[in-house]
N, C-alpha and C positions, 0 to 999 in steps of 0.2 A: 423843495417845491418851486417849483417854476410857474412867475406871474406874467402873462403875454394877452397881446391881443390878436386874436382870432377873425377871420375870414372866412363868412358863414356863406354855403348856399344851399337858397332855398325854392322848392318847384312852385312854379310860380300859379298851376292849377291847385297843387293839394296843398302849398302851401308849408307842407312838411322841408326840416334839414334834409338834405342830400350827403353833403359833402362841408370839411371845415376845413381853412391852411391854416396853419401855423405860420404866426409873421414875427419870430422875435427879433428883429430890425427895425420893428413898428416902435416908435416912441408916441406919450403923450403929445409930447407936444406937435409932431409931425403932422400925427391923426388932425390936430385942431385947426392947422392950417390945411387940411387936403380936405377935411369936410366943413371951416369956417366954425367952429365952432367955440363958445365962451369957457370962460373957467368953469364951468361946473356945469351939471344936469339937475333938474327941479322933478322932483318922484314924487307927489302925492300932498305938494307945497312945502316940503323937503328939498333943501340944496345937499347934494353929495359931489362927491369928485366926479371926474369923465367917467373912470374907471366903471361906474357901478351905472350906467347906460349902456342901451346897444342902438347902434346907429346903422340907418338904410344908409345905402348906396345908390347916387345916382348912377345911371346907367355910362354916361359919359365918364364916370371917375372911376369905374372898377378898374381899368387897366393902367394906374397908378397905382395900385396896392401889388403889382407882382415883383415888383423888385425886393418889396420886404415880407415875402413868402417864401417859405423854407421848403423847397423844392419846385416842380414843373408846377405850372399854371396856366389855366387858357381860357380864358374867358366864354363862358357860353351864355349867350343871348337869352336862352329859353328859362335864365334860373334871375333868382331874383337874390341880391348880394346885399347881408349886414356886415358891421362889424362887434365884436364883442367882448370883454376882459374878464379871462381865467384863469384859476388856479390850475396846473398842470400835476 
């Protein structure tokens, strides 16, 4: 089983996934410094690891996640980009 973090997008009318990459180049710790974020995520007044969050993308910082995307990538303006950790 393969555990990775995922590169989601989403239309940003219906709001629906379109499209996900694969980034196993993604580390935790990489993600925490490319979206600032703490040890942990808080769910429901629950601390869990990063892992069991999914985080938006600002719009400036989608095109630092295509280096650790496992194939072509291009940034399309019209979608709206989380990221998110699965089981493969």
């Amino acid at each position: 089983m393969n555990r990775m973090w995922y590169l989601e997008a989403f239309d940003r009318e219906s709001e629906l996934q379109v499209r996900d990459y694969a980034m196993p180049g993604l580390t935790t710790a990489i993600l925490k410094n490319l979206l600032n974020l703490g040890e942990a995520v808080e769910i429901g007044g629950v601390k869990y690891p990063l892992e069991a969050g999914g985080y938006d993308i600002p719009p400036e910082t989608t095109p630092s996640f295509a280096e650790y995307i496992d194939g072509p990538f291009k940034v399309d303006d019209s979608l709206d980009y989380q990221v998110g950790f699965y089981d493969e």
